[in-house]
N, C-alpha and C positions, 0 to 999 in steps of 0.2 A: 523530557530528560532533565536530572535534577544538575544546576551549572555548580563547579567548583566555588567556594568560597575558603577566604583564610578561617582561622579562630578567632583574629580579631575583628573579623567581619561580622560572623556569626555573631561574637557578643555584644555586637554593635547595633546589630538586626533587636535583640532581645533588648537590650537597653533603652532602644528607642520604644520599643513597645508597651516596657512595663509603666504603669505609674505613679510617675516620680513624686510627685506632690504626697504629701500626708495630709489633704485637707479636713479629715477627723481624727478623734482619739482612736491608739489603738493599745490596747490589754499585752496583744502580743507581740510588738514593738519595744513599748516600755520594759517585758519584760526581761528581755534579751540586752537592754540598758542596764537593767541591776534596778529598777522603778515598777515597785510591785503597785500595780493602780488597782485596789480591789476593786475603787466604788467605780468604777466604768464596767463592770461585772454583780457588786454585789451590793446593796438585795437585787434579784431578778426583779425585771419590771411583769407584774402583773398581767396575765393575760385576759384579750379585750375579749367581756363575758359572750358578745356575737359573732367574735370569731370563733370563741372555745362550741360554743351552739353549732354554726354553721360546722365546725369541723368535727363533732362527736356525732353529728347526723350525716356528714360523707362517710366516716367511716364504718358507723353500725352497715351504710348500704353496700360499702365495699365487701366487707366479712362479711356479710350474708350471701354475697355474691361466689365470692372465693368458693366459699364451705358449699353452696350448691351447685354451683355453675363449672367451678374449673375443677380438673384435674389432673391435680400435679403429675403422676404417673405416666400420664393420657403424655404430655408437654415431654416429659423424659423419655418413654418411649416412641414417640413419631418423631422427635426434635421438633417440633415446630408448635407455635402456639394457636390452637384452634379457631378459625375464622369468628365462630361464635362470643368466644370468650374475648378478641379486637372488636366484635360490635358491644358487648358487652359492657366494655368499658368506654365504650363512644355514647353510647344510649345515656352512661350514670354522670357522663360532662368528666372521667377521669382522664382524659386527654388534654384539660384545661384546667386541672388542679389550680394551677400558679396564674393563670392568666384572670385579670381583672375582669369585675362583672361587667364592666362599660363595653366590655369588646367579646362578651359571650362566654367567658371563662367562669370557675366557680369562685376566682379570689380567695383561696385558702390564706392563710397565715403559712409561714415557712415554718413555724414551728406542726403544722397539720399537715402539712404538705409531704414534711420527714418525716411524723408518723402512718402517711399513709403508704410511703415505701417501704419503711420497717415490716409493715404488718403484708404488704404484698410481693416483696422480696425473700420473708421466709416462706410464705407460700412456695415457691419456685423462684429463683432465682430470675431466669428469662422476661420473666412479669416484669421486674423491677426495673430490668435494662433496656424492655422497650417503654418503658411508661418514664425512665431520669434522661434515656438517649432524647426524647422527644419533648420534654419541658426542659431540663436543666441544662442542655446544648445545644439543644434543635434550634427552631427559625423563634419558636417564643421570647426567648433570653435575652437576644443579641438584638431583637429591635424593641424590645419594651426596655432597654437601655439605651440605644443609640438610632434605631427607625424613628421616620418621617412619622406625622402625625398618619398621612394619605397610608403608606406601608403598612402601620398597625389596624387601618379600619379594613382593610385589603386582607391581610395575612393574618391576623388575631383569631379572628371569628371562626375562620377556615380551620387553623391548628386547634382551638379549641375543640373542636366538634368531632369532625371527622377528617384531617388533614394529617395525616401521621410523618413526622419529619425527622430529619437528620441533621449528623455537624459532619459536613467533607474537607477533612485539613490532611490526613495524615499521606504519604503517597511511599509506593511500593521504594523508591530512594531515600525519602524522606520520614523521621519518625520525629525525635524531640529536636531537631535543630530545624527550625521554619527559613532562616534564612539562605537552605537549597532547594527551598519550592519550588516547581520544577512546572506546574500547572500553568500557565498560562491567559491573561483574560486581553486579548485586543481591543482596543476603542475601532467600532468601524469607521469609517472615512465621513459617513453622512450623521456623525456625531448623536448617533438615535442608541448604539448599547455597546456590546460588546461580544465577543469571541472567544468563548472557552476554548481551550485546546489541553489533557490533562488526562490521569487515571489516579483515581484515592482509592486508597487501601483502609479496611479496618472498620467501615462506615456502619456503624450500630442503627440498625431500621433501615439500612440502605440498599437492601433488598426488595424492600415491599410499602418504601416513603412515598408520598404524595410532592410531598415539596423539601428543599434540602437548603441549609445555607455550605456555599463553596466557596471557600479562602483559592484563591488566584492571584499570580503576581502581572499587573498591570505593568511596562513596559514604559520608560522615560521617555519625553520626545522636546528636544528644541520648541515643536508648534509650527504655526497655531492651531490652539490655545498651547504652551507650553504643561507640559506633564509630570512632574515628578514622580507621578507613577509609584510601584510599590504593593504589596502585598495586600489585597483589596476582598472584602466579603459582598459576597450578592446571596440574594434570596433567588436560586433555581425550580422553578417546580420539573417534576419528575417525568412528564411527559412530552416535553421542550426533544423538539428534534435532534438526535444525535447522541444522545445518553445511553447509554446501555449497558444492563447490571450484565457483569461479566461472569461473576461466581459467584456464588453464597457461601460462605467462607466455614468452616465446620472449627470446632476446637475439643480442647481436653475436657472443660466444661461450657456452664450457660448453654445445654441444648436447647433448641428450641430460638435462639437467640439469632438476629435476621440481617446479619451481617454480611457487606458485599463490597465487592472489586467495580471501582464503577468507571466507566469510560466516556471520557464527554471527547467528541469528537465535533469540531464547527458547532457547538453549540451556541446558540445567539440568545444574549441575554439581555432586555431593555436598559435603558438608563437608570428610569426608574428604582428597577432592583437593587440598585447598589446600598451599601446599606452602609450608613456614616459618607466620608471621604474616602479619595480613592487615599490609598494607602494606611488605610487604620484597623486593617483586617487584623492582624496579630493585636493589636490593641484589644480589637471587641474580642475575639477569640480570646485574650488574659480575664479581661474586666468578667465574661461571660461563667466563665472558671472558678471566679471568686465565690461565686454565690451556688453557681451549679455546683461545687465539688461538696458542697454536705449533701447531697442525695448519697452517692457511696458508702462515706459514713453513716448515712440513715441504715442503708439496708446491712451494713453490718452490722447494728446494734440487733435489729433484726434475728439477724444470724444466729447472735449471741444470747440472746435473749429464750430464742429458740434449742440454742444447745443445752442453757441451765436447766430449762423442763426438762430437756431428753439425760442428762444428766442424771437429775432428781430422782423420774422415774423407775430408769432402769437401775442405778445404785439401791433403791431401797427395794426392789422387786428379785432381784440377780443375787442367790446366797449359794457363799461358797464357803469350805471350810465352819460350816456351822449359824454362818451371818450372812447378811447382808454383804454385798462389794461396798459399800457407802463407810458400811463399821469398818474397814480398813486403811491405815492409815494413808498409805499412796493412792488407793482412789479418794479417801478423803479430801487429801491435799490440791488434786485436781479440781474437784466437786470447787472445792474454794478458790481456787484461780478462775473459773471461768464464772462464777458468780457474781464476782468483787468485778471481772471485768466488766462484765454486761452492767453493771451499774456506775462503771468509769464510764464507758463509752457514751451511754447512755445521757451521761450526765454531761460530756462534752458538746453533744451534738445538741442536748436541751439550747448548752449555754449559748453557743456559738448560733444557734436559731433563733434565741428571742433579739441575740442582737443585729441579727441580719432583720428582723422584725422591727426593732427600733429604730435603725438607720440611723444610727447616730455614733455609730462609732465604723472605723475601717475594719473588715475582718479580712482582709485580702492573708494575712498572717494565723490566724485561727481558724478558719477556711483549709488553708494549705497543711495545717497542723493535723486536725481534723482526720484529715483524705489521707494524711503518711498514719498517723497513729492507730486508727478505726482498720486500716486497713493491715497494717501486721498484727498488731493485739488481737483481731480477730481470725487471723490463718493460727496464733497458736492455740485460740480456746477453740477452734475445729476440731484443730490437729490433736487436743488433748481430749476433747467427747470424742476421738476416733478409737485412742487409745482405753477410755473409760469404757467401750461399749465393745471391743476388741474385736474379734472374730467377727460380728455380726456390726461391727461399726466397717468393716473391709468389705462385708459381701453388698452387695444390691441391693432394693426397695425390691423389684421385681423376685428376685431369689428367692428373699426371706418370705413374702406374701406369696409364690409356690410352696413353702412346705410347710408353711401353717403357723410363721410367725408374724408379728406387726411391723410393717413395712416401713420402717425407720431409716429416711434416705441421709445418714451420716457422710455415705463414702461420694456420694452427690453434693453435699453442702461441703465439704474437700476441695472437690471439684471444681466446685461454682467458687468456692470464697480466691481461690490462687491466684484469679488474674486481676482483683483487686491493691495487686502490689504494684500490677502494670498498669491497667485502667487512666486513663486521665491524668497522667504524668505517673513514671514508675518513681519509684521510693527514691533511688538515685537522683532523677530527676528532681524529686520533691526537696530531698535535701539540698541542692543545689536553689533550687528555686527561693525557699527560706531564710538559707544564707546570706543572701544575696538582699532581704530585706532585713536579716536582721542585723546586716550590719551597714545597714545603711549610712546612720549617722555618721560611721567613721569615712565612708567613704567621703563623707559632704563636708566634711573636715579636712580631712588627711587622704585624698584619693590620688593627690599630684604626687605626692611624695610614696607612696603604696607601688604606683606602679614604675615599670622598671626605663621605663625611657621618660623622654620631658625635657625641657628646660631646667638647668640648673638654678638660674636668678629664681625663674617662677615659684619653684620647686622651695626656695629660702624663704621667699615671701608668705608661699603657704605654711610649711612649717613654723613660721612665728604666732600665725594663727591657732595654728591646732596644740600647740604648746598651750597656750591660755585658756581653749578649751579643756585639754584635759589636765592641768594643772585643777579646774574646777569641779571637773566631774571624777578623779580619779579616786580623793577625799570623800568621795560622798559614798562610794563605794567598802568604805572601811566597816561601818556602822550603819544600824539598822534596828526598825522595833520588833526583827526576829532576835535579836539577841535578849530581848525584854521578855523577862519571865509570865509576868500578866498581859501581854499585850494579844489582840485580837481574842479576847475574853468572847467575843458574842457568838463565838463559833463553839461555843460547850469543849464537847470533848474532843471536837478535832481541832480545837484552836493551835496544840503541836505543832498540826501538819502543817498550817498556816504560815507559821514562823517558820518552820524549816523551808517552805519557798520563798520567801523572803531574806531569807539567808543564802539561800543554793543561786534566787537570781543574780546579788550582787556577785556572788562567785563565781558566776556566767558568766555575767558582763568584763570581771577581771579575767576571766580565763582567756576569751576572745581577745581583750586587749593585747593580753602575754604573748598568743597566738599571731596575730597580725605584725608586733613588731620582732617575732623570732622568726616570721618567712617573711612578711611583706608582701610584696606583689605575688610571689610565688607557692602564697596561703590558697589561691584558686585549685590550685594542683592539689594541695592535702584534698580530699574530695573525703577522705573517711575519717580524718579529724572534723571538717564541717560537720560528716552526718552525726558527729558525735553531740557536736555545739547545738544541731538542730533537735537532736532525740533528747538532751536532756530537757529543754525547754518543753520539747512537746510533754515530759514528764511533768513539768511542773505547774503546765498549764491546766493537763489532765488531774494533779491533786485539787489547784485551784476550784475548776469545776466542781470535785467531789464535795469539796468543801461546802459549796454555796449552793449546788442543787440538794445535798442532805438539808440546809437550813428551810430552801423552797418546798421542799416537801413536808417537811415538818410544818410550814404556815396552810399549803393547798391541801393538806392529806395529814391532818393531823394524828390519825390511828396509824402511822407507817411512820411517824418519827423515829420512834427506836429503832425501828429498823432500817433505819435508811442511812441512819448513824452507825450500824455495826457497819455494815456494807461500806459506805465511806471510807469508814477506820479501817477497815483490813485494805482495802483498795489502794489507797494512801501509803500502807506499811510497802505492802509490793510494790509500788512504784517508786519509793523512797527507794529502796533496795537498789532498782534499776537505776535507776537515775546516780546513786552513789558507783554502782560498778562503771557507771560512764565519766564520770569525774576520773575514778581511776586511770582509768584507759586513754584520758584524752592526750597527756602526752608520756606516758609508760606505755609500749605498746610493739609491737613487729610491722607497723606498716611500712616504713623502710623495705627491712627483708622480704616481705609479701612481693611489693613493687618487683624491688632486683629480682626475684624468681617467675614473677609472670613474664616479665621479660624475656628472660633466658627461656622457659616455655615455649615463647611464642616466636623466638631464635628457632628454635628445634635443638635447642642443646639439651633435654632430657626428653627427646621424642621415643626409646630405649620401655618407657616406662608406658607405653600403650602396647608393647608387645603381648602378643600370645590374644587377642579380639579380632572380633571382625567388623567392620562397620552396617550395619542392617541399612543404611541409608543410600547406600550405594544403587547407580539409577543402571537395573536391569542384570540378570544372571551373568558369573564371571567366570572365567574360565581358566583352571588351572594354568601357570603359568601366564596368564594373560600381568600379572605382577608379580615380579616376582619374590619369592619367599612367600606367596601367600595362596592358601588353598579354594580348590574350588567350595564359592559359596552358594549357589544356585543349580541344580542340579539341570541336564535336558528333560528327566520326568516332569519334574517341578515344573518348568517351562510350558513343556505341552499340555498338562493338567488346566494352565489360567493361573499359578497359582504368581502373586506377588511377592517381590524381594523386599 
């Protein structure tokens, strides 16, 4: 059972976990400063000719796999993913995509690794989420960052091959606040391991895992040895006494996907397993995050990428009124929103890959951008091939291939793409998450005086400080070489757009400032002015991108210059658009009256307004007058038939 904690507890949990150091550069840091650093971004660095090798001969073997081996249909209809098509991809070593060859892995590059999700995420969705659940959070992740030398010769080889694994944090009390982990791991008394006692919810492959890592809160003790104790990760394997998959969890989408309620009961864990110190679970769980959370954005590029063909084809094949649906201006218009995105997204997930590849800059910030942006821009160019492809974008793969059409699973990739909003911290979440780094610097400034209790004396002393910082930096904020007609000339014909983020970040950076000292402490609450401060950045990180991967394409793919430059430049237009209606909105806005009326909502002071429904959620047949004013919803026929409410 998950224990009570305050809020300032909870942010206290989270703040100890995140990390605080900025020991590299980072792109999307500085930009949220108003400090456009292109060259930590552009030119892309080169990629290494034996990884590009290694990685165009995993993936010719993947796509031949797919196209012969699986089908998708097969995965949608049974829900589950065919035992063949899990050895399948044990046999090809895609179980160890990311893990290094020293320890039995294939050692992709992260830029091959996101292409080979993109490419087996549109396949089927399910595919994706058990092949990113088990490298980009599994057991792989978190100890090729912070395991024992001994842990990775032990765990590596396993996971790569044939060990299919999991990440256990989430629990049926607990969702994004960790600090009312509720799981339990005891030291036993002959100092040999430890004592799960726990049930996680949501556990992606935790159905059908071999080995799992489980976040546990280890328990303080006086001693000896004295314990600080704290929220702790171990490496569980799946067959350890006492575990037991409770449910396999079903959803609206991702059939097929092997999801479970898992129950550790006395489960006894070595020493050994613990993986880092005790208490750095939420730490490796963050750090883990950083890098895993571009698989998601992989497979939505995917997506996308996947919607433009299905787009293309049916616009230029589907004539109405004498033409084509493509010759009309409203399918037009869509045709070009989801095209221009596929080649934003696309170009985001390049950029933020090659530098998680060069390891030389932080992308904990581009990362997190990434996972919120990939993942709404891609529910609207769904939602808009659903609309382009209409009737036959709403019915079923199976439907349309009974009565003799091509079996174009739209209203499935719908489906599949929604929970990408929730997935791996929801949008809210993410915004939250972002803020919280991008305004860092003010806080390491000005954080005594920010919040609402403190020391007075303290509180003067830092303010004397934070005066001299931004006395420095608020000037620099004024001007900029966006305002210079020829500047960033090297970007041809999107050099515009270039300037315009370079102009929109200094205006970020003041907006936030304006922001902080018109609430103050009480700016954590604005929760939808952040997401504003966050979504424009992610705009301007995404023109950034388009910018610089239209130029890398032009150097790697010199016949798709021109084209990579229309693309860009429309892409850029639309996102300027957005990003300008969010300027707007950041402090003109109803969030105020929204707030006061949820409120009253959840008063019941316009409860008046759910009249005349019934709730279909209700547990079991009711019976006239059993409430009153309200009719019988379940009938005795209904009842004795089997049939459910």
């Amino acid at each position: 059972m998950a224990t009570g904690v305050s809020e300032k507890e909870a942010r206290q949990v989270a703040e100890e976990a995140r990390e605080s150091e900025w020991k590299l550069p980072s792109f999307g840091k500085q930009l949220f400063l108003g400090n456009l650093r292109l060259d930590l971004i552009h030119p892309q660095p080169k990629l290494d000719p034996q990884a590009v090798d290694k990685g165009e001969q995993f993936l010719a073997r993947l796509r031949e796999f797919l196209v012969s081996d699986v089908d998708p249909m097969e995965i949608e209809r049974e829900a589950k993913i065919p035992d063949h098509v899990v050895q399948g991809f044990k046999d090809m070593g895609a179980l160890g995509m990311k893990v290094p060859e020293q320890y039995g892995g294939l050692g992709l590059s992260q830029v091959y690794y996101n292409r080979a999700l993109s490419l087996v995420g549109a396949w089927h969705s399910a595919l994706g989420a058990l092949l990113s659940a088990h490298q980009s959070i599994g057991v792989a992740e978190p100890l090729l960052h912070f395991g024992s030398e001994e842990q990775k010769q032990q765990w590596l080889p396993k996971v790569a091959k044939d060990h299919i694994s999991a990440f256990l944090l989430t629990e049926p009390d607990v969702g994004s606040d960790p600090a009312r982990l509720g799981s339990t791991a005891t030291p036993t008394e002959d100092g040999s391991g430890y004592v799960i006692n726990g049930r996680k919810l949501w556990a992606t492959n935790g159905a059908i895992a071999d080995v799992v890592v489980v976040m546990a809160k280890v328990p303080p003790s006086e001693g000896p040895p004295a314990r600080r104790g704290g929220i702790s990760a171990f490496v569980l394997p799946y067959d350890t006494a006492g575990v037991t998959v409770e449910n396999r969890n079903q959803f609206m989408g991702l059939r097929g996907i092997e999801n479970s309620v898992t129950l550790l009961e006395d489960v006894f864990v070595p020493k050994e397993n613990l993986i880092g110190k005790e208490g750095q679970g939420l730490k490796i769980a963050l750090t883990t995050l950083n890098t895993g959370r571009l698989a998601l954005p992989a497979i939505c590029v995917g997506s996308a990428k996947w919607a433009t063909k299905v787009a293309r084809e049916w616009s230029a094949e589907r004539v109405q009124w004498g033409q084509p649906v493509g010759k009309h201006d409203a399918v037009a218009q869509k045709i070009a929103f989801i095209a221009a995105s596929a080649f934003g997204l696309e170009a985001m997930v390049d950029v933020t890959s090659r530098l998680a590849d060069g390891k030389g800059s932080d992308i904990r910030i581009e990362a997190a951008i990434a996972k919120l942006y990939a993942s709404e821009l891609g529910w609207q160019v769904v939602d808009e091939l659903m609309q382009v492809r209409g009737g036959r974008g709403y019915e079923t793969a199976e439907s349309l291939k009974a009565r003799g059409e091509k079996p174009v699973p739209v209203e499935q990739a719908l489906r599949d793409m929604r929970i990408n909003r929730i997935f791996e911290g929801s949008t809210e979440i993410m915004h939250l998450l972002i803020a919280r780094e991008a305004v860092d610097q003010h806080l390491e400034v000005a954080g005594e005086i920010l919040e609402g209790d403190g020391d007075l004396k303290e509180k003067a002393g830092v303010a004397v400080q934070a005066a001299k910082f931004y006395a420095k930096w608020l000037p620099q904020l004024a001007a900029g070489e966006g305002q210079r007609p020829g500047s960033f000339a090297e970007f041809g014909p999107l050099a515009g757009h270039v300037r315009y983020v370079e102009r929109s970040s200094r205006k970020l950076a003041r907006s936030t400032f304006y922001a902080m000292g018109r609430w103050q402490a009480k700016l954590e609450k604005k929760q939808a002015v952040l997401g504003r401060i966050v979504d424009i950045g992610a705009e301007l990180f995404a023109i950034s991108s388009a910018a610089v991967y239209a130029q890398t394409i032009a150097k790697e793919h010199p016949e798709r210059a021109d084209q990579a430059m229309e693309l860009a430049d429309l892409f850029c237009k639309q996102a300027r658009r957005r990003a300008d209606a969010l300027f707007s909105s950041l402090f003109a806005n109803d969030d105020d009256a929204n707030y006061k009326l949820a409120q009253e909502v959840l008063g019941g002071r316009h409860t008046w307004i759910e009249d005349g429904v019934l709730d279909p959620s209700g547990a079991g047949p009711q019976v006239a007058g059993d409430t009153p004013g309200e009719t019988t919803r379940i009938d005795d026929d209904r009842e004795r038939a089997g049939a459910t409410g």
